[in-house]
TORKOL-4160 file (C-alpha; in steps of 0.2 Angstrom, whole numbers, padded with zeros to 4 digits, m for minus):
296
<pt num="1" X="0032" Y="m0366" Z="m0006"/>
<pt num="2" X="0032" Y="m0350" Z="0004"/>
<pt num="3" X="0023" Y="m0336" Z="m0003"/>
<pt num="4" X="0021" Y="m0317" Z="0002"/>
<pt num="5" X="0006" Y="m0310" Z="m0008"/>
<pt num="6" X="0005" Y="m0290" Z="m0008"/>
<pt num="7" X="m0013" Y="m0281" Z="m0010"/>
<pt num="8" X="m0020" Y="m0296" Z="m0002"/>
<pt num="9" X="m0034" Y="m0287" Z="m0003"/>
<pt num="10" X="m0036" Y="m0283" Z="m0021"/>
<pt num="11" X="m0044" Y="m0289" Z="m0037"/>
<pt num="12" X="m0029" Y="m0301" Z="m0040"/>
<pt num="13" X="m0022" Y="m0303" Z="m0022"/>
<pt num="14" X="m0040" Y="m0308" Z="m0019"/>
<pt num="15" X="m0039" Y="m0322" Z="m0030"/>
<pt num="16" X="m0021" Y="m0326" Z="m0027"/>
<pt num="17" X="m0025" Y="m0329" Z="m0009"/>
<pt num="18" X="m0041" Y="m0340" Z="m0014"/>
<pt num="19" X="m0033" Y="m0351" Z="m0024"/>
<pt num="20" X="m0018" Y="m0355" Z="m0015"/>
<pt num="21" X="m0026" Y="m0359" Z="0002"/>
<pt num="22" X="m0031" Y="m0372" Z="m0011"/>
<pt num="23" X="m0012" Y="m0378" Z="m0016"/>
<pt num="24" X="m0005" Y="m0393" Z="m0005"/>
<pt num="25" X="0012" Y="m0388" Z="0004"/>
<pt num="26" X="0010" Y="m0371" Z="0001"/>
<pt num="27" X="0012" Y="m0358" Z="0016"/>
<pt num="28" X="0006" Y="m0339" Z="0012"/>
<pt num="29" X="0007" Y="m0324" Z="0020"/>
<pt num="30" X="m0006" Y="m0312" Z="0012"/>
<pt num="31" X="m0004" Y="m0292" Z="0018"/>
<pt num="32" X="m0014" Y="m0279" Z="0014"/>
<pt num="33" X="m0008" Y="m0261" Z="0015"/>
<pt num="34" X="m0013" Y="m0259" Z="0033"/>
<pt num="35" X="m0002" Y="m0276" Z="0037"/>
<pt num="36" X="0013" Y="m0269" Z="0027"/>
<pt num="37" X="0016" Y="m0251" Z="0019"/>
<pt num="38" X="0026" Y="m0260" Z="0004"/>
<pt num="39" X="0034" Y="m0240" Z="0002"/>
<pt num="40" X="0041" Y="m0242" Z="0017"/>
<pt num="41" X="0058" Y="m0252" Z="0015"/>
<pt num="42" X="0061" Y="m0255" Z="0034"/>
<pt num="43" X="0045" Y="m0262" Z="0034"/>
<pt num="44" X="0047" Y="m0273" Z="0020"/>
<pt num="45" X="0066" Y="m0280" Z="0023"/>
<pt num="46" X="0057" Y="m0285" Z="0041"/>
<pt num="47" X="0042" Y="m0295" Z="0033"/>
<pt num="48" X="0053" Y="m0303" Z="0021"/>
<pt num="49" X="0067" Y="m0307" Z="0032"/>
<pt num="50" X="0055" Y="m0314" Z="0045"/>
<pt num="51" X="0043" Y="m0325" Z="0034"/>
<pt num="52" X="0057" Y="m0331" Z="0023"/>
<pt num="53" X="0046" Y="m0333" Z="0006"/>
<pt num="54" X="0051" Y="m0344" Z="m0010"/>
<pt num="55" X="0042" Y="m0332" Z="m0019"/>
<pt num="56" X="0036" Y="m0315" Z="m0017"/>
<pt num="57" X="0021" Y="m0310" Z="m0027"/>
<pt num="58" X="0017" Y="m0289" Z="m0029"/>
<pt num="59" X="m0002" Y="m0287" Z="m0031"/>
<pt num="60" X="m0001" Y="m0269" Z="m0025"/>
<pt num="61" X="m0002" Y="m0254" Z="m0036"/>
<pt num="62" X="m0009" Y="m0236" Z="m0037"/>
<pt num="63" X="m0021" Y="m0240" Z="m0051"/>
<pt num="64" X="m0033" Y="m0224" Z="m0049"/>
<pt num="65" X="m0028" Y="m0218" Z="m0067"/>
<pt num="66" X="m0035" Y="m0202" Z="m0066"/>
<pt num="67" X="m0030" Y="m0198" Z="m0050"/>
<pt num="68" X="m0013" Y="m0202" Z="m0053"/>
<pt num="69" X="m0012" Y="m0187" Z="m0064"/>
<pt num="70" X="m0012" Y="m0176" Z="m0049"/>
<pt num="71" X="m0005" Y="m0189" Z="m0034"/>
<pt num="72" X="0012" Y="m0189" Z="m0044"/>
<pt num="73" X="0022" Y="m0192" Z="m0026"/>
<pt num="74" X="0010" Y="m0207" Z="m0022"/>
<pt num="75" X="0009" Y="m0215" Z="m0040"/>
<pt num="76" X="0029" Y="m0218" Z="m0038"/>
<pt num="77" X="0028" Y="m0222" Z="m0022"/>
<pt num="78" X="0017" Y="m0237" Z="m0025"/>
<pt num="79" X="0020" Y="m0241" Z="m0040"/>
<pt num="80" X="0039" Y="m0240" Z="m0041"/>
<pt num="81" X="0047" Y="m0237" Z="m0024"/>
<pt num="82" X="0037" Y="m0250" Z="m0017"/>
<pt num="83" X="0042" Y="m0265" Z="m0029"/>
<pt num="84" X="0062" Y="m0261" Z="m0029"/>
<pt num="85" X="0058" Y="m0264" Z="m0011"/>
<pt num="86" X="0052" Y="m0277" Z="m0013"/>
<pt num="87" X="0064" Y="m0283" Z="m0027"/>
<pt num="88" X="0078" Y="m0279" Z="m0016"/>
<pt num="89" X="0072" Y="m0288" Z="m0001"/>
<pt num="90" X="0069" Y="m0304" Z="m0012"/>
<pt num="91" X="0086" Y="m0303" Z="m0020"/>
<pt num="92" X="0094" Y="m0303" Z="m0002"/>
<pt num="93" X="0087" Y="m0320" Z="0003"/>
<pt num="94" X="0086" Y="m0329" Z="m0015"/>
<pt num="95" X="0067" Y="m0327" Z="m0017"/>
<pt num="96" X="0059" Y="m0327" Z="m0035"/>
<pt num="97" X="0047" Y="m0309" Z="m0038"/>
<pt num="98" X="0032" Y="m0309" Z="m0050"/>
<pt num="99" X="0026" Y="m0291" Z="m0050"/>
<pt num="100" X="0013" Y="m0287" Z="m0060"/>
<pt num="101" X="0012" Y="m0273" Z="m0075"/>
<pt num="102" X="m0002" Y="m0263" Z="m0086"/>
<pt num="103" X="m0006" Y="m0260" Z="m0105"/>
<pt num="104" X="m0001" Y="m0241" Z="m0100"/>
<pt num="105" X="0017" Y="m0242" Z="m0103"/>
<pt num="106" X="0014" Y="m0243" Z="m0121"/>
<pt num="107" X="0008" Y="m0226" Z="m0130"/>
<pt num="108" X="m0009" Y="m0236" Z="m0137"/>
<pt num="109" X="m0005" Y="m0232" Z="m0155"/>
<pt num="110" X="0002" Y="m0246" Z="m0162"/>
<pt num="111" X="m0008" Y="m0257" Z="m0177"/>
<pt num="112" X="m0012" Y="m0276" Z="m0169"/>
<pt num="113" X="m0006" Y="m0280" Z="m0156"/>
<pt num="114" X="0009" Y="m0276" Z="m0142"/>
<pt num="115" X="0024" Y="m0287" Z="m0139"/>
<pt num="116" X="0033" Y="m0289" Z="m0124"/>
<pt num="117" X="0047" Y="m0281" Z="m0135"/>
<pt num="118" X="0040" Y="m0266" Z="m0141"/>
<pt num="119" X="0045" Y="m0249" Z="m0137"/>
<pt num="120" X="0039" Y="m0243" Z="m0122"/>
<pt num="121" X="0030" Y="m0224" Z="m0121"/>
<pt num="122" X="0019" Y="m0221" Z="m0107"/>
<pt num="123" X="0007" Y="m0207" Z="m0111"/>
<pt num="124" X="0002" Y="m0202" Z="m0090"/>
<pt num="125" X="0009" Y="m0203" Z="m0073"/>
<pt num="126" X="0000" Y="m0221" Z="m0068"/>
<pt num="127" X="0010" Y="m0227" Z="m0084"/>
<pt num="128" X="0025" Y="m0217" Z="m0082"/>
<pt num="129" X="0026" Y="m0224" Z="m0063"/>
<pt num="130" X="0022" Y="m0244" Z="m0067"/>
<pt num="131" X="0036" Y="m0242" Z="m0082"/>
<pt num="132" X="0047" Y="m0236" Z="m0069"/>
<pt num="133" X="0042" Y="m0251" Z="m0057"/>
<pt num="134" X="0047" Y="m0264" Z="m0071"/>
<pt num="135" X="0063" Y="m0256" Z="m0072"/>
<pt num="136" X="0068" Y="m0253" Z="m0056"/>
<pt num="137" X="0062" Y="m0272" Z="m0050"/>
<pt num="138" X="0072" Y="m0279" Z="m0065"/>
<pt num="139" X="0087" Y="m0271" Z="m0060"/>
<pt num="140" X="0084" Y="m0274" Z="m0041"/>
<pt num="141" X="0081" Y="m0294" Z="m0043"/>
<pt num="142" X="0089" Y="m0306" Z="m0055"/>
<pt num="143" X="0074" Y="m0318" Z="m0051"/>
<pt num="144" X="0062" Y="m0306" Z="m0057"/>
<pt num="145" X="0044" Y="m0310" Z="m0070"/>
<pt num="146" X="0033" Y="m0296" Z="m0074"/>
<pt num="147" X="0017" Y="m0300" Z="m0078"/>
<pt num="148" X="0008" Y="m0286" Z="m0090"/>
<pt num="149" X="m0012" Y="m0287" Z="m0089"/>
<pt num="150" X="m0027" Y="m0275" Z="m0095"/>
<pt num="151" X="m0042" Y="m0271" Z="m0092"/>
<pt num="152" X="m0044" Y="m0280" Z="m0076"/>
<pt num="153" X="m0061" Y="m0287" Z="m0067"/>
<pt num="154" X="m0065" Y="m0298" Z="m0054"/>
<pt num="155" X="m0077" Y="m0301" Z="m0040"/>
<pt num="156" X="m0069" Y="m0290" Z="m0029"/>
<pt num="157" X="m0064" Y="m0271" Z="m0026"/>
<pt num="158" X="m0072" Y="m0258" Z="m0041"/>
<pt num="159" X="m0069" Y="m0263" Z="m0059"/>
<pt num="160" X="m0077" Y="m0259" Z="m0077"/>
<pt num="161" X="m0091" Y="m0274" Z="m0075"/>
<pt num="162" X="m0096" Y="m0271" Z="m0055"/>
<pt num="163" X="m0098" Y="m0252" Z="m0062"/>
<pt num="164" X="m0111" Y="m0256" Z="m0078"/>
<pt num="165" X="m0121" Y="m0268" Z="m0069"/>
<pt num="166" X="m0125" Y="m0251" Z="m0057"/>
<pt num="167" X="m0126" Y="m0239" Z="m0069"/>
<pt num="168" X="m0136" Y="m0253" Z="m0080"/>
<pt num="169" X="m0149" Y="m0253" Z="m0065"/>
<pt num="170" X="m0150" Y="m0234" Z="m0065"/>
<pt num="171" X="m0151" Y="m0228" Z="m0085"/>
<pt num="172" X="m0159" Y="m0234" Z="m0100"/>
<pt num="173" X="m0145" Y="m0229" Z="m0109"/>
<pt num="174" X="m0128" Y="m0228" Z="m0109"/>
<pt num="175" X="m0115" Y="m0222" Z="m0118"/>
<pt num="176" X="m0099" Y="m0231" Z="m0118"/>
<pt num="177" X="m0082" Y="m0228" Z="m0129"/>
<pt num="178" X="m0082" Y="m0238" Z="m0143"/>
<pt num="179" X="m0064" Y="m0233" Z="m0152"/>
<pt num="180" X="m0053" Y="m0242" Z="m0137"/>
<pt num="181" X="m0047" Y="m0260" Z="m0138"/>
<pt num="182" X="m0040" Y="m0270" Z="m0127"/>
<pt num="183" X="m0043" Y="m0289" Z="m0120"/>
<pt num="184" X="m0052" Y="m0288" Z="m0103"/>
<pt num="185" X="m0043" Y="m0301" Z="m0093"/>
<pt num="186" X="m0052" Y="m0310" Z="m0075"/>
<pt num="187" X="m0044" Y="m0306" Z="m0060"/>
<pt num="188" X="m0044" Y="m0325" Z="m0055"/>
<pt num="189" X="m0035" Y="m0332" Z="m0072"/>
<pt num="190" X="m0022" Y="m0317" Z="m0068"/>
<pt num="191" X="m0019" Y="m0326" Z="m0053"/>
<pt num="192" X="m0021" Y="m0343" Z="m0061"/>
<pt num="193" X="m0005" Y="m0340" Z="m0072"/>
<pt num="194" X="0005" Y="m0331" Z="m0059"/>
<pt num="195" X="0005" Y="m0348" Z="m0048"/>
<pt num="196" X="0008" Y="m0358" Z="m0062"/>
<pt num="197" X="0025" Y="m0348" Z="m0066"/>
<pt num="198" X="0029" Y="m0348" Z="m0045"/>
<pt num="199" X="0025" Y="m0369" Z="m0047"/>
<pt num="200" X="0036" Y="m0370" Z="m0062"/>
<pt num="201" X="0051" Y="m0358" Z="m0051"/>
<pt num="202" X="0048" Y="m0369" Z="m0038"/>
<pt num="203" X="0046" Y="m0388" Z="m0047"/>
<pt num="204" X="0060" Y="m0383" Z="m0056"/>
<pt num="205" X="0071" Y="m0375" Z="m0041"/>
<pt num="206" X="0091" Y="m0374" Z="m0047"/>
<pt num="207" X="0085" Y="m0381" Z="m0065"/>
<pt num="208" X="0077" Y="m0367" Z="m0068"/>
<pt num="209" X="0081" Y="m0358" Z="m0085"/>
<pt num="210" X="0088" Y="m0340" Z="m0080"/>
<pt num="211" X="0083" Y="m0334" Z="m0096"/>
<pt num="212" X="0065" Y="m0338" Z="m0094"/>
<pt num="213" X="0066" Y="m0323" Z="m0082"/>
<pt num="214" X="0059" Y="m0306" Z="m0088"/>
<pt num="215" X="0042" Y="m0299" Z="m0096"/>
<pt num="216" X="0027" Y="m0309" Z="m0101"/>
<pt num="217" X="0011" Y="m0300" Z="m0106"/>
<pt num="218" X="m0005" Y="m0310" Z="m0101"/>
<pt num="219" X="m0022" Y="m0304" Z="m0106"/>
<pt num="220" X="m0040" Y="m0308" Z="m0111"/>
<pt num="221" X="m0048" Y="m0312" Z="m0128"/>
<pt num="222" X="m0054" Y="m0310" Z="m0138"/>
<pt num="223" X="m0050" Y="m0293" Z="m0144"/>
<pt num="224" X="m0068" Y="m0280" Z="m0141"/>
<pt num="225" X="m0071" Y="m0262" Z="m0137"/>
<pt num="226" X="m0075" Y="m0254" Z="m0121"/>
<pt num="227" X="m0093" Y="m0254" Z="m0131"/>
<pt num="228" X="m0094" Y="m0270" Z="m0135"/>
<pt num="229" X="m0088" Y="m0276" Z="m0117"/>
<pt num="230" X="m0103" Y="m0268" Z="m0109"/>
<pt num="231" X="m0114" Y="m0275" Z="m0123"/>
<pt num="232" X="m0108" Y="m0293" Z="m0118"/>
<pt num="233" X="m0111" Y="m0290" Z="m0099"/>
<pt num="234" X="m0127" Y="m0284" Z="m0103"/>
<pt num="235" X="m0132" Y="m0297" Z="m0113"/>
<pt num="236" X="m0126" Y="m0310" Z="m0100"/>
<pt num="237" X="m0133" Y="m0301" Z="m0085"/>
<pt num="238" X="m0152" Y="m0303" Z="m0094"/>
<pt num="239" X="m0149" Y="m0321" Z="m0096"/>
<pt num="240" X="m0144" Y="m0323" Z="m0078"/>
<pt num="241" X="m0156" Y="m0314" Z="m0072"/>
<pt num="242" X="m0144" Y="m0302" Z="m0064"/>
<pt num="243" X="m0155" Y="m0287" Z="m0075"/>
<pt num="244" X="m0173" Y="m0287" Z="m0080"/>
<pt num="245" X="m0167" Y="m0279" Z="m0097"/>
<pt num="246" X="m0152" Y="m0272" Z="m0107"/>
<pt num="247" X="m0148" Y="m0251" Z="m0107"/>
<pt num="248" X="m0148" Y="m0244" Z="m0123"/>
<pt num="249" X="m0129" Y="m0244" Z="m0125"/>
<pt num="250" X="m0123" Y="m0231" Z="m0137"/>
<pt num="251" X="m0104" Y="m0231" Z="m0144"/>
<pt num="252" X="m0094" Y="m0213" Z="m0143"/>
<pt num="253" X="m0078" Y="m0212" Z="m0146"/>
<pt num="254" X="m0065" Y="m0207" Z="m0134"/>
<pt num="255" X="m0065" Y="m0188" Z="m0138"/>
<pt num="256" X="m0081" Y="m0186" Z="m0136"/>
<pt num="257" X="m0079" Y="m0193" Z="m0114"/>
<pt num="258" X="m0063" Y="m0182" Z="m0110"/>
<pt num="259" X="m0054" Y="m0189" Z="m0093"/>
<pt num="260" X="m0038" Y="m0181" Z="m0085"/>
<pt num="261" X="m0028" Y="m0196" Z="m0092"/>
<pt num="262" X="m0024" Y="m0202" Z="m0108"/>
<pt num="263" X="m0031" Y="m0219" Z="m0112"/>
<pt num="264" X="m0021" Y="m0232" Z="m0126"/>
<pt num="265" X="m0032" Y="m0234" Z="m0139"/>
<pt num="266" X="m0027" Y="m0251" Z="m0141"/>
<pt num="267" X="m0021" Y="m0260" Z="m0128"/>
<pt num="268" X="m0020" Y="m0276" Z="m0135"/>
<pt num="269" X="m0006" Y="m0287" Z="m0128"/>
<pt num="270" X="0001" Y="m0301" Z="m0138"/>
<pt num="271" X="0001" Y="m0317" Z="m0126"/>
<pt num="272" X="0012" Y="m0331" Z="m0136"/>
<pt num="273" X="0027" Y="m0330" Z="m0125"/>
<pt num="274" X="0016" Y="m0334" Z="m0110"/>
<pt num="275" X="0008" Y="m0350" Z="m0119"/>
<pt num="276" X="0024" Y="m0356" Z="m0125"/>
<pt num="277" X="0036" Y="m0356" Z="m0110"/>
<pt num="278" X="0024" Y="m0358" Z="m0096"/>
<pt num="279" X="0008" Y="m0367" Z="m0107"/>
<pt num="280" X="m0003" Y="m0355" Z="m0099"/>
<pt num="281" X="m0018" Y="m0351" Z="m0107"/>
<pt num="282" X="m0026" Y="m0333" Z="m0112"/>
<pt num="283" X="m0040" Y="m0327" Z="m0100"/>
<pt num="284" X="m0060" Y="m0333" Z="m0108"/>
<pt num="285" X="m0066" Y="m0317" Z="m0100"/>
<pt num="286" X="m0083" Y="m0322" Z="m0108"/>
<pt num="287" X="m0083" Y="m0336" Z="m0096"/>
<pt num="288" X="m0077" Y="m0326" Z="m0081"/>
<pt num="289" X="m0095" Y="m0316" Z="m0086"/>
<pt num="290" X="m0107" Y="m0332" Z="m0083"/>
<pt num="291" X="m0107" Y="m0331" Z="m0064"/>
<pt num="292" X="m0112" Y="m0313" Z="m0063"/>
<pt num="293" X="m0123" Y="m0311" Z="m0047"/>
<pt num="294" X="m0104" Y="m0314" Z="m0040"/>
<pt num="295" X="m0099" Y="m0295" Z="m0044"/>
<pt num="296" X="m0114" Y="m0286" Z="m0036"/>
């Protein structure tokens, strides 16, 4: 198996990279934006046409959600002119694309949880710009999987956790939304269930089902609060010994913490599809928590 990993040097790409060195018979070549500018499509056609990858998995994104609102030209260029790139160049020489997704392309009002079917409303320019990646690599690549996530953490780059574990050693208490719900999901299981789907693409080779192709949503659980998120990392952080004590933490809701961009009040995604075609298993984000001297 050859693999080309965008964002190499992100939360997921990180992983990605980490956990393949560790799969026999696999050859990656892992880029960060310095090694290839994914919005340029020379660039991109030569990387591809050169290393030849099985599979071509998009790590890279413009996820600065506030900023987004004003770098409108960058968003898209990331976040959608990058990936039909990328798309593109892997339809040209047969190579499978896993690209990954966000909550935001749903409008966030919905009761339980979001299926990979639902309708589709993006409330802001980060949202508006990954929708129009998924559509743009979907039409680009007939060997296309997106991969919807929320709430990302990991070890690596900035991230909700690395960010209340500062501000936990700097205040007594904190006040954190409590009227927004999602799944956090660990960077590394991201990348856990992304090589299992390149393995089965790859095992499978020719036999492939065609129509296994398509959208997946994969994302933590269970189910909490922004709130109750940073409660449990607190909690976890005394145990460890990572914090000599817990901040006060204080639940608001989201009007009373404006931000430039719209945030989905629920952002939970539904993950059957995921377990049942590729038996891959939801993120234990509470687990991906017991090791958390790893995210300072």
């Amino acid at each position: 198996m050859k693999v080309l990993i965008t964002g190499s040097n992100g939360q997921v790409g990180s992983c990605l990279v980490k956990q393949l060195q560790n799969c026999t018979n696999t050859e990656i070549l892992a880029v960060d934006r310095t090694e290839l500018d994914i919005t340029s499509k020379s660039d991109v056609i030569k990387i591809v046409d050169e290393f030849k990858p099985n599979i071509i998995i998009n790590a890279a994104a413009h996820t600065a959600v506030d900023k987004a609102e004003t770098e409108i030209e960058l968003s898209f260029s990331i976040n959608r002119d990058g990936p039909l790139y990328l798309a593109q160049a892997a339809e040209n020489i047969g190579a499978a694309l896993l690209h990954i997704s966000t909550d935001y392309v749903f409008a966030g009002d919905k009761e339980g949880t979001y299926s990979e079917t639902d309708t589709v409303d993006p409330q802001g320019v980060y949202g508006t710009s990954k929708l129009a990646g998924e559509i743009a690599v979907l039409e680009a690549c007939s060997r296309t999987i997106i991969l919807r996530t929320a709430w990302v953490f990991g070890e690596k780059g900035n991230n909700f956790v690395k960010t209340m574990l500062r501000l936990a050693q700097q205040r007594n208490e904190l006040s954190i939304v409590d009227d927004q719900f999602g799944g956090p999901t660990y960077a590394g299981d991201i990348a856990g269930a992304l090589i299992i789907i390149a393995k089965n693409i790859m095992i499978q080779g020719a036999d492939f089902d065609s129509s296994k192709y398509g959208i997946y949503h994969f994302s933590g659980f269970p189910h909490t609060s922004w709130c109750g998120f940073a409660q449990k990392i607190f909690n976890k952080a005394v145990e460890q010994g990572v914090l000599n004590k817990a901040p006060l933490v204080k639940g608001i809701n989201t009007a009373d913490y404006p931000t430039p961009a719209k945030r989905p009040a629920n952002s939970k995604l539904d993950t059957k599809k995921i377990i049942e075609i590729f038996s891959v298993q939801v993120s234990d984000w509470e687990r991906a928590l017991n090791k958390l001297s790893n995210y300072q």
